[in-house]
BALOFI-971803 format. One line per field, with one value per residue (C-alpha): residue number from 1; residue in three letters; chain; x, y, z. Coordinates in Angstrom, 1 decimal, padded with zeros to 4 digits. Each point is the difference from the previous one (the first is absolute). Example, Ala and Ser with C-alpha at 12.3 -4.5 7.8 and 13.67 -1.06 7.14 Angstrom:
! residues 2
seq 1, 2
type ala, ser
mol A, A
xx 012.3, 001.4
yy -004.5, 003.4
zz 007.8, -000.7
//
This chain:
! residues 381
seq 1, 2, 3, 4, 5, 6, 7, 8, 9, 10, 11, 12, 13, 14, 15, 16, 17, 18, 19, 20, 21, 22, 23, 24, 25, 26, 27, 28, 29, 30, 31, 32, 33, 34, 35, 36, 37, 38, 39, 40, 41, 42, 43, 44, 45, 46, 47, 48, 49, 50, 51, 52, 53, 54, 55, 56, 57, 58, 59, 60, 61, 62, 63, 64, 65, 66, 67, 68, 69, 70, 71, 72, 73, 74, 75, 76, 77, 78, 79, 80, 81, 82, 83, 84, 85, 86, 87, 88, 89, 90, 91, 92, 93, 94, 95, 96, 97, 98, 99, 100, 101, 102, 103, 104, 105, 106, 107, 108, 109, 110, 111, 112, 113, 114, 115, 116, 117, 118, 119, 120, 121, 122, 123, 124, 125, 126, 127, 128, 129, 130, 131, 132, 133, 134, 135, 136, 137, 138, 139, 140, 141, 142, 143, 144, 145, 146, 147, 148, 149, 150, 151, 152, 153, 154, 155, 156, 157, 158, 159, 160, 161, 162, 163, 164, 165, 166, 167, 168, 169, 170, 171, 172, 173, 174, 175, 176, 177, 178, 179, 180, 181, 182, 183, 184, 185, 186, 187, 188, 189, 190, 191, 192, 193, 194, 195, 196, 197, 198, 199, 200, 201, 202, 203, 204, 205, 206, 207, 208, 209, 210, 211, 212, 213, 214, 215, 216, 217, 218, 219, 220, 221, 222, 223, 224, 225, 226, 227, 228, 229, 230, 231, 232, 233, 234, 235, 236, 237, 238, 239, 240, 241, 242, 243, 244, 245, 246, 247, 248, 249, 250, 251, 252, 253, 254, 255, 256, 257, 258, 259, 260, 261, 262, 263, 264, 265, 266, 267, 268, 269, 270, 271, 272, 273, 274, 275, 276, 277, 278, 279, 280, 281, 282, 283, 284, 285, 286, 287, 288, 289, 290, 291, 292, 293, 294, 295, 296, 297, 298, 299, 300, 301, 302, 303, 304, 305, 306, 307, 308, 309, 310, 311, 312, 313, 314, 315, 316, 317, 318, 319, 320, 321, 322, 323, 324, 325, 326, 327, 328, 329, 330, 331, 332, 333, 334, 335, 336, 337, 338, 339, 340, 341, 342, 343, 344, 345, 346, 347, 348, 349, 350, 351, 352, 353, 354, 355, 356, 357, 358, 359, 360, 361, 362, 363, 364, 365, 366, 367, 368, 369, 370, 371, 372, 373, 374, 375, 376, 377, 378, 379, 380, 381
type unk, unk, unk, unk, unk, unk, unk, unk, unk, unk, unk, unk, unk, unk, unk, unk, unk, unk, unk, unk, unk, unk, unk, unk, unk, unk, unk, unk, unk, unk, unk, unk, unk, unk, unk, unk, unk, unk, unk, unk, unk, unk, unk, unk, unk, unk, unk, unk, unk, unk, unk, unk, unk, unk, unk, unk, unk, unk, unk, unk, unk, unk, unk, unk, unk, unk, unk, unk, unk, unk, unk, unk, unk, unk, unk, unk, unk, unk, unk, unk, unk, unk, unk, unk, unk, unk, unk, unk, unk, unk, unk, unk, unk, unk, unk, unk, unk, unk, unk, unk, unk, unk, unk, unk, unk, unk, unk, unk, unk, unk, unk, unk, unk, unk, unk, unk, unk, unk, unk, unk, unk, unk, unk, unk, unk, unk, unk, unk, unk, unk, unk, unk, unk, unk, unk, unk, unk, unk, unk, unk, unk, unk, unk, unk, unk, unk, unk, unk, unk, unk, unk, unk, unk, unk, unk, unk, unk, unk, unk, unk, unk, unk, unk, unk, unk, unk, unk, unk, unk, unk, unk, unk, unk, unk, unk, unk, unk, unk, unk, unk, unk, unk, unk, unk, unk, unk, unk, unk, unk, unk, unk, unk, unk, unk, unk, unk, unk, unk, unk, unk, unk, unk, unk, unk, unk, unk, unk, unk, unk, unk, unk, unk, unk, unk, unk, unk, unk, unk, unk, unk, unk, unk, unk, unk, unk, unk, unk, unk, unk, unk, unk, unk, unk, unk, unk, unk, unk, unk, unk, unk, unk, unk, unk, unk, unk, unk, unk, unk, unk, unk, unk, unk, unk, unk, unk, unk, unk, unk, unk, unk, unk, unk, unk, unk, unk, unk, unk, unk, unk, unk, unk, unk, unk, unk, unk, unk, unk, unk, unk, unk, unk, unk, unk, unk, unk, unk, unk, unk, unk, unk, unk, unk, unk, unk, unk, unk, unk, unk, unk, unk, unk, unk, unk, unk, unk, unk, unk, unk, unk, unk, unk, unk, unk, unk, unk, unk, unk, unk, unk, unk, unk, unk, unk, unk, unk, unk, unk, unk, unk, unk, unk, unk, unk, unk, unk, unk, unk, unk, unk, unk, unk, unk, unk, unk, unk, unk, unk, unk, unk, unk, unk, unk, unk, unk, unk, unk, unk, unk, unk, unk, unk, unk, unk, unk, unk, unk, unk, unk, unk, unk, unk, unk, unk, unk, unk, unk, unk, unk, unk, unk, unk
mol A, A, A, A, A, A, A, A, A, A, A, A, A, A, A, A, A, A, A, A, A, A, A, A, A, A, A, A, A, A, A, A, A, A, A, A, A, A, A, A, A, A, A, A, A, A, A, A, A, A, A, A, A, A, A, A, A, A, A, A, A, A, A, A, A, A, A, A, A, A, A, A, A, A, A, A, A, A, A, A, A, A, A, A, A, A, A, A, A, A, A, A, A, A, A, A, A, A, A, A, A, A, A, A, A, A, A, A, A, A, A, A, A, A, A, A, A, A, A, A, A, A, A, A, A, A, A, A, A, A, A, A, A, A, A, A, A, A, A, A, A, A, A, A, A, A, A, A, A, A, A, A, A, A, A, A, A, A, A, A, A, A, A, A, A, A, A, A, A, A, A, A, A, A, A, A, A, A, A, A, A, A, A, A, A, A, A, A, A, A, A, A, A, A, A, A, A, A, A, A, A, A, A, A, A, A, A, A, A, A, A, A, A, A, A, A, A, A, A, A, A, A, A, A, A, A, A, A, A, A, A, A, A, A, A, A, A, A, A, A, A, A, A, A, A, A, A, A, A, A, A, A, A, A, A, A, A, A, A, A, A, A, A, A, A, A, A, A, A, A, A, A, A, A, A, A, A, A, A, A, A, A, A, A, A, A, A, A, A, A, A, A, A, A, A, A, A, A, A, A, A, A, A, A, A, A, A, A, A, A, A, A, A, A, A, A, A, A, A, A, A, A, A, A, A, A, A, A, A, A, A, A, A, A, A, A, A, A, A, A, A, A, A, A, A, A, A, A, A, A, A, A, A, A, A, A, A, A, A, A, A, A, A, A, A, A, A, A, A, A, A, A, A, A, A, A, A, A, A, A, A
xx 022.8, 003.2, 000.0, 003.6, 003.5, 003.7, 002.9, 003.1, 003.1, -000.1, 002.2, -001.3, -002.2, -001.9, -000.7, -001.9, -002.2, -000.4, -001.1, -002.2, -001.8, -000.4, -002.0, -002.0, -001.6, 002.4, 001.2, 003.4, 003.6, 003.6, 002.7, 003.4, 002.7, 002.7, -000.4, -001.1, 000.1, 003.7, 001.9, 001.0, 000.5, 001.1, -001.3, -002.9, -001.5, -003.6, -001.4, -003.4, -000.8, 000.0, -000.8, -003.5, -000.6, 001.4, -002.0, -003.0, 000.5, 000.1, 003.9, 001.4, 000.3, 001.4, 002.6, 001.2, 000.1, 002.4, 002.9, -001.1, 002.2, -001.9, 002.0, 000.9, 001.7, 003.0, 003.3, 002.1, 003.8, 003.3, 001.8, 003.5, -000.4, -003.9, -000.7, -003.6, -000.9, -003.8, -003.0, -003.9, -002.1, -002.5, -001.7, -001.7, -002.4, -003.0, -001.3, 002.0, 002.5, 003.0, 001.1, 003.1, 000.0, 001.5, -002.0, -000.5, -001.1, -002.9, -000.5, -000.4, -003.1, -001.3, -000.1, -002.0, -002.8, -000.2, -000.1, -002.7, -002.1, 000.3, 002.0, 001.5, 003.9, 001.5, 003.9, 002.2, -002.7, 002.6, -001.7, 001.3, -002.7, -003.1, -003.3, -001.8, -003.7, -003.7, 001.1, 003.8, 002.5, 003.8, 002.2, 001.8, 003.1, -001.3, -001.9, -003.5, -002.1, -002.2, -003.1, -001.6, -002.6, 002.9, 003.8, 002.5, 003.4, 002.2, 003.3, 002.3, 002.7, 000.2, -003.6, -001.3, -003.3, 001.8, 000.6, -003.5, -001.3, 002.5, 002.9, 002.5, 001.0, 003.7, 002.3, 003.8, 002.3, 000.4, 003.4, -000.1, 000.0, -001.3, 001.3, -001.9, 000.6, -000.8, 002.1, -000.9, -000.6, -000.7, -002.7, 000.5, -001.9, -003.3, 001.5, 001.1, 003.3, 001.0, 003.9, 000.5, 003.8, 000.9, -001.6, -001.2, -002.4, -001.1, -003.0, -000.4, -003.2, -000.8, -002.3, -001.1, -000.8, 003.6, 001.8, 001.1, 001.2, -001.3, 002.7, -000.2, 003.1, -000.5, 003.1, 000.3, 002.0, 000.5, -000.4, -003.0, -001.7, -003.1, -003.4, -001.3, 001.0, 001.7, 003.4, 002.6, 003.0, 003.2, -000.5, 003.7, -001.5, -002.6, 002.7, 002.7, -002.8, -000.5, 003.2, 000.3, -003.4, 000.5, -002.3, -003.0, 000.3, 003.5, -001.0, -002.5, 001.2, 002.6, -002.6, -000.9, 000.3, -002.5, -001.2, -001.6, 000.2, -002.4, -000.2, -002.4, -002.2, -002.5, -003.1, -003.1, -003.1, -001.7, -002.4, -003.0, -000.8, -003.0, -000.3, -003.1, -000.7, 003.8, 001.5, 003.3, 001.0, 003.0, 003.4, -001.4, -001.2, 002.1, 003.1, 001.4, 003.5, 000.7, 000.8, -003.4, -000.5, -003.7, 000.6, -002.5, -001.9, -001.1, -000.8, -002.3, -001.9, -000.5, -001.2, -002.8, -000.7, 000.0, -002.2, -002.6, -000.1, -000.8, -002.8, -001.9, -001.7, 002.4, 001.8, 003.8, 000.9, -000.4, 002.8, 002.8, -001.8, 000.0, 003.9, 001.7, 001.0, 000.3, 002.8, 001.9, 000.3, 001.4, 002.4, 001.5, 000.8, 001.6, 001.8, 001.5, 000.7, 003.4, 001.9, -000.8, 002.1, 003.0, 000.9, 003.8, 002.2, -000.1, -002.0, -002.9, 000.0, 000.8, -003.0, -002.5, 001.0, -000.2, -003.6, -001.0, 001.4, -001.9, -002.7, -000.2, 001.1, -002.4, -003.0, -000.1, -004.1, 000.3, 003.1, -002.6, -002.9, 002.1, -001.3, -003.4, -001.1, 001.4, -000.5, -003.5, -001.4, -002.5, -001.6, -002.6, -001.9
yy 084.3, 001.6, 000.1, 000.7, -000.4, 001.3, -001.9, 001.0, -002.2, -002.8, -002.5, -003.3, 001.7, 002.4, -002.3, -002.3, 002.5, 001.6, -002.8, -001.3, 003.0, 000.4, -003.3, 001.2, 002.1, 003.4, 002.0, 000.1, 002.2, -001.2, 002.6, -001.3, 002.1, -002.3, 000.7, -003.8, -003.5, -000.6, -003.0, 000.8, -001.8, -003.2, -003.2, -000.2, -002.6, -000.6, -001.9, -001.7, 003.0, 002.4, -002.5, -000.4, 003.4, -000.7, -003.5, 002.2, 002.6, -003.3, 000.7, -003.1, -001.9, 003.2, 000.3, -003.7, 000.5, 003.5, -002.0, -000.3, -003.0, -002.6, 000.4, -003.5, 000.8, 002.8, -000.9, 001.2, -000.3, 001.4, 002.2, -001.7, -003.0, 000.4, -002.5, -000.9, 001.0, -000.9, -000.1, 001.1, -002.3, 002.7, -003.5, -000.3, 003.3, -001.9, 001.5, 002.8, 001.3, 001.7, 002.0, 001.3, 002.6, 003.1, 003.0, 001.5, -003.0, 000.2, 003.7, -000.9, -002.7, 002.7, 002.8, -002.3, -000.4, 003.5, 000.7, -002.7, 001.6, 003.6, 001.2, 003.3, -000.5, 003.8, 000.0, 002.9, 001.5, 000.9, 001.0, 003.1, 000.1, -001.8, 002.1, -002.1, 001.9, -000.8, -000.1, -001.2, 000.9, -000.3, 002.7, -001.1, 000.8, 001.0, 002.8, -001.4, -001.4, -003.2, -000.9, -003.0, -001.1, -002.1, 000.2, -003.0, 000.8, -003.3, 002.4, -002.0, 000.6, 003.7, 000.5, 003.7, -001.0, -001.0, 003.6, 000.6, -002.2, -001.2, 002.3, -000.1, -003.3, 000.1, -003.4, -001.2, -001.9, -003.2, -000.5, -002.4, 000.2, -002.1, -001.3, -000.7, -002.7, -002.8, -002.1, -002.5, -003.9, -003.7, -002.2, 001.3, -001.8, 002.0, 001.4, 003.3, -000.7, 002.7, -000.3, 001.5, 001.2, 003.1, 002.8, -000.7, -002.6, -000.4, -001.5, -001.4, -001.5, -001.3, 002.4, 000.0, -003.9, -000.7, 002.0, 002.5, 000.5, 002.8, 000.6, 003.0, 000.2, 002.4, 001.1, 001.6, 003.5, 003.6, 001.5, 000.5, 000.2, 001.5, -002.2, -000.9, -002.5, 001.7, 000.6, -001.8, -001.2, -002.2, -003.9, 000.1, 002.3, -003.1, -002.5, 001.5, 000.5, -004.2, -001.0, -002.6, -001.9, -003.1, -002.7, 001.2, 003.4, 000.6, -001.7, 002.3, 003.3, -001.2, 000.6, 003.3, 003.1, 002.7, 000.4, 002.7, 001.2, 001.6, 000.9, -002.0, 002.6, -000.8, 001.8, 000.5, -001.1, 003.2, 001.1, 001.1, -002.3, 002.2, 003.8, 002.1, -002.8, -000.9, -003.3, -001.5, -003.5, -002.3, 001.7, 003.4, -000.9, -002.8, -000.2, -003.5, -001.5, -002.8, -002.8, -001.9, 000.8, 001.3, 003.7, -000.7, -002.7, 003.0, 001.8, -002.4, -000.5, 004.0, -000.1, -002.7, 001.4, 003.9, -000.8, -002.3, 002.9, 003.1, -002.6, -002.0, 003.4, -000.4, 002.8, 000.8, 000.4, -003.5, -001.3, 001.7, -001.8, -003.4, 000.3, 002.0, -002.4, -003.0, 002.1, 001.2, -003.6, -000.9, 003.0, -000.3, -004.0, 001.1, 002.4, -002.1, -002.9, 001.1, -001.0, -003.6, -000.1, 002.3, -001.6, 000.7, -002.9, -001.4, -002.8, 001.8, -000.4, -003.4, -000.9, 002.0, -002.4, -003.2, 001.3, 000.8, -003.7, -002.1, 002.3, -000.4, -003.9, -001.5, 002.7, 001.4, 000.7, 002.3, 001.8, 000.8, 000.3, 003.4, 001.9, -001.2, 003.6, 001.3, -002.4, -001.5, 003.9, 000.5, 003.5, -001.1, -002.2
zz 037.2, -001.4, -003.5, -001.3, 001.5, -001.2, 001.2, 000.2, -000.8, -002.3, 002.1, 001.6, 002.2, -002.4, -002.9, 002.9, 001.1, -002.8, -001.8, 002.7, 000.7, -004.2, 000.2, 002.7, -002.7, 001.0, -002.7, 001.2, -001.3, 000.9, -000.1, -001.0, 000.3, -002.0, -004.0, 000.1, 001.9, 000.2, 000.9, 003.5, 002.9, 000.0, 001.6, 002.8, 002.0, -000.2, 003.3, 000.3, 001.7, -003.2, -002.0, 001.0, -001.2, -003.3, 000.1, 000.7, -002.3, -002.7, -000.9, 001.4, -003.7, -001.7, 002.7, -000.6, -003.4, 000.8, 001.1, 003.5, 002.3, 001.8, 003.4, 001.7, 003.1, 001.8, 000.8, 002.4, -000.6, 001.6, -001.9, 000.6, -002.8, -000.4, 002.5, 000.6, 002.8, 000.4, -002.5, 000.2, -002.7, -001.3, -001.0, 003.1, -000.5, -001.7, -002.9, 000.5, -002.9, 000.9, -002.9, -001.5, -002.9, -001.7, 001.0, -003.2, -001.2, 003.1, -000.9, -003.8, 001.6, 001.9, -002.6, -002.5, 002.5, 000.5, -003.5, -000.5, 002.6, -001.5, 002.2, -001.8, 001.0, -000.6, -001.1, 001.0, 002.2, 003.4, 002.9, 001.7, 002.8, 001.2, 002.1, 001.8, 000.6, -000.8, -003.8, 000.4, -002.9, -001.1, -001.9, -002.6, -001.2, -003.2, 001.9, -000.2, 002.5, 000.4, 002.4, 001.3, 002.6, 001.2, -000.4, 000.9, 000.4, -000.8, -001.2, 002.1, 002.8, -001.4, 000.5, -001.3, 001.8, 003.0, 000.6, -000.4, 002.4, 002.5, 000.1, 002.5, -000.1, -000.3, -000.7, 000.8, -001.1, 001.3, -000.6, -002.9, -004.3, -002.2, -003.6, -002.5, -003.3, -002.2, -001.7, -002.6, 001.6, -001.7, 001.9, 003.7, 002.8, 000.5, 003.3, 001.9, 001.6, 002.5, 000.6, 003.2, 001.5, 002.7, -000.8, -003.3, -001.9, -003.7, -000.9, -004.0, -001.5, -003.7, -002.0, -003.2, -000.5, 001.3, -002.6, 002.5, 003.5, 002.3, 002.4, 002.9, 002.6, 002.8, 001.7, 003.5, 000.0, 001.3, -003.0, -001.6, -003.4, -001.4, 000.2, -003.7, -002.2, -002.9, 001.5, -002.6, 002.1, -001.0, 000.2, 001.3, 003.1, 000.5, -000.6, 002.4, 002.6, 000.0, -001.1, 003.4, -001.3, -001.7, -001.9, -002.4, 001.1, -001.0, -003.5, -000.6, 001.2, -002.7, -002.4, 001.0, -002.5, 000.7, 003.4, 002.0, 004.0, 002.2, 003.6, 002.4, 001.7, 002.7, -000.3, 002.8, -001.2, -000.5, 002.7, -002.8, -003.1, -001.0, 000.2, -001.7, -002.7, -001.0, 001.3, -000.3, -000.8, 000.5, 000.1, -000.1, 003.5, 001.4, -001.7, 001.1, -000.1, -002.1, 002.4, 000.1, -003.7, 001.1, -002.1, -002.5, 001.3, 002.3, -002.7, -001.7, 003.5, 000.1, -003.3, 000.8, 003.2, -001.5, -002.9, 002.1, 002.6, -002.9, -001.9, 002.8, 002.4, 002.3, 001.3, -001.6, 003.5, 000.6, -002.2, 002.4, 002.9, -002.3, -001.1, 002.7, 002.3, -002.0, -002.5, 003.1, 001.7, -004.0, 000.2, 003.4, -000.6, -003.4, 001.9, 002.8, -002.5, -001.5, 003.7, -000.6, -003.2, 001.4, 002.8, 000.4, 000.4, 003.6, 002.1, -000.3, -003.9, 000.5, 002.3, -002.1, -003.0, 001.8, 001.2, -003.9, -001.2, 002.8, -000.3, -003.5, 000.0, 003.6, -000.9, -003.4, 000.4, 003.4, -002.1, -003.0, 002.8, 001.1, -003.1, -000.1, 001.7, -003.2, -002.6, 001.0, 000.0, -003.2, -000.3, -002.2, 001.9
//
């Protein structure tokens, strides 16, 4: 039976483990390299999927009370004059919640469970390098050392455990950048509209009980930027790039002020989750784009599935075998998901949205019944 744990990053993915494995009874450290829990990010999407593990974890109230959106339904519009095009009604998962919510107000949920299940979370500790072996330990930046029976490596898309495990596993560009921003918003209908046109397509979603909009508009282009979140850009770069789209979107990239850009990089899912008692853990082993929101709804499942693995006998191994193929089915629809909202202009763009309106009009349960392999999965069962 292991007896103590370190995890490292104290993202979506860490404080889930972390705090499940600390209620197992393990005496468990998180290493944070930020000087504290920041406000970064912006909006996410919680399916039914990750929310079972924060429903089983007994964080479901805390999250509602966090600002968290009830989700009623998607939209898809044109992007000439914001034209519906079709509509799913997220209604029709029973007693499933969809969710829509700032991340750092998800993280700030997260962090109070680990801190009422003793967790020590560690500020300022950087990790410089992770050994896996019969006693695994990380380097820190300070120039000390730490060891564990066990070491989970949840440090994100920039992995330093990654290296230690897995390494090799090189990504590309795909071609596409992302913006990032809210703006302020008054008593929005609980809904994600994604406004699709050529080439492009912005998604926007109420956060923060409905004082806020999330918005992310992805762009197709030669030129590339650097993957990561924190790259300011001009709002007139984001407004130039969709000056042609009309409707809601135009009002609210209006609104926009600050905004940041990053570079959409597909990643393989990395061939080993678990070397000599270190494994990895969402992005820092499947990196996923953002195009079927799953990023840390995978994360969560990990967590459940990590933590269940390291406290029930069964060996670590297992939890590759358990999440493997399931994550890279996730990753590879995300991944082929952008072409259905950039069609160019043509016949072929015109077909696909009569299909989506009928579809969505003459058989709105088979159009929902399309995710259920995603939605309907719960790791804690």
């Amino acid at each position: 039976m292991i007896r103590n744990a370190i995890v490292v990053g104290a993202g979506i993915g860490g404080l889930a483990c972390a705090t499940a494995l600390a209620r197992k009874g393990l005496a468990v450290r998180l290493l944070e390299q930020a000087p504290e829990i920041v406000e970064v990010g912006a909006g996410l999407q919680i399916s039914p999927n990750g929310l079972a593990v924060l429903q089983a974890l007994g964080l479901e109230d805390a999250i509602s009370r966090s600002g968290a959106v009830t989700a009623r339904g998607v939209v898809l519009a044109d992007y000439k004059q914001g034209r519906q095009v079709a509509q799913l009604d997220l209604t029709r998962m029973k007693n499933r919640r969809y969710l829509f919510l700032h991340r750092h107000s998800l993280v700030q949920v997260l962090a109070q469970a680990a801190q009422a299940a003793r967790v020590s979370i560690e500020f300022g500790a950087k990790v410089l390098s992770v050994r896996p072996g019969r006693v695994p330990e990380v380097e820190l930046a300070d120039g000390s050392a730490a060891r564990a029976e066990v070491i989970v490596c949840a440090d994100g898309v920039h992995s330093v455990g990654r290296q230690a495990v897995s390494p090799g596993a090189e990504s590309r560009f795909t071609g596409q950048i992302a913006w990032r921003a809210t703006v302020p918003a008054h008593q929005p209908e609980p809904v994600v509209c994604v406004t699709m046109g050529p080439g492009r397509h912005l998604v926007n979603y109420p956060i923060n009980d409905g004082r806020s909009m999330n918005i992310v508009a992805v762009q197709e282009r030669d030129a590339w930027a650097s993957e990561g979140w924190h790259h300011a850009d001009d709002p007139d770069h984001l407004r130039a790039a969709f000056a042609d789209f009309g409707g809601a979107a135009k009002s609210l990239l209006q609104q926009v002020q600050e905004v940041n850009l990053w570079g959409l990089f597909r990643h393989p899912v990395v061939e080993t989750w678990h070397k000599g008692h270190v494994a990895l853990l969402g992005d820092a082993a499947h990196p996923t784009l953002p195009f079927l929101a799953q990023g840390a709804n995978l994360a969560l499942e990990d967590a459940w599935v990590l933590s269940d693995c390291l406290t029930s006998g069964k060996n670590p191994d297992r939890y590759q075998g358990l999440r493997h193929a399931r994550v890279a089915k996730v990753i590879d629809a995300a991944s082929k998901n952008a072409w259905k909202y950039h069609l160019p202009e043509g016949p072929v763009r015109s077909l696909a949205h009569i299909g989506l309106g009928l579809g969505s009009k003459l058989a709105p349960g088979m159009m929902m019944r399309q995710f259920d392999w995603i939605y309907g999965h719960d790791v804690t069962r």
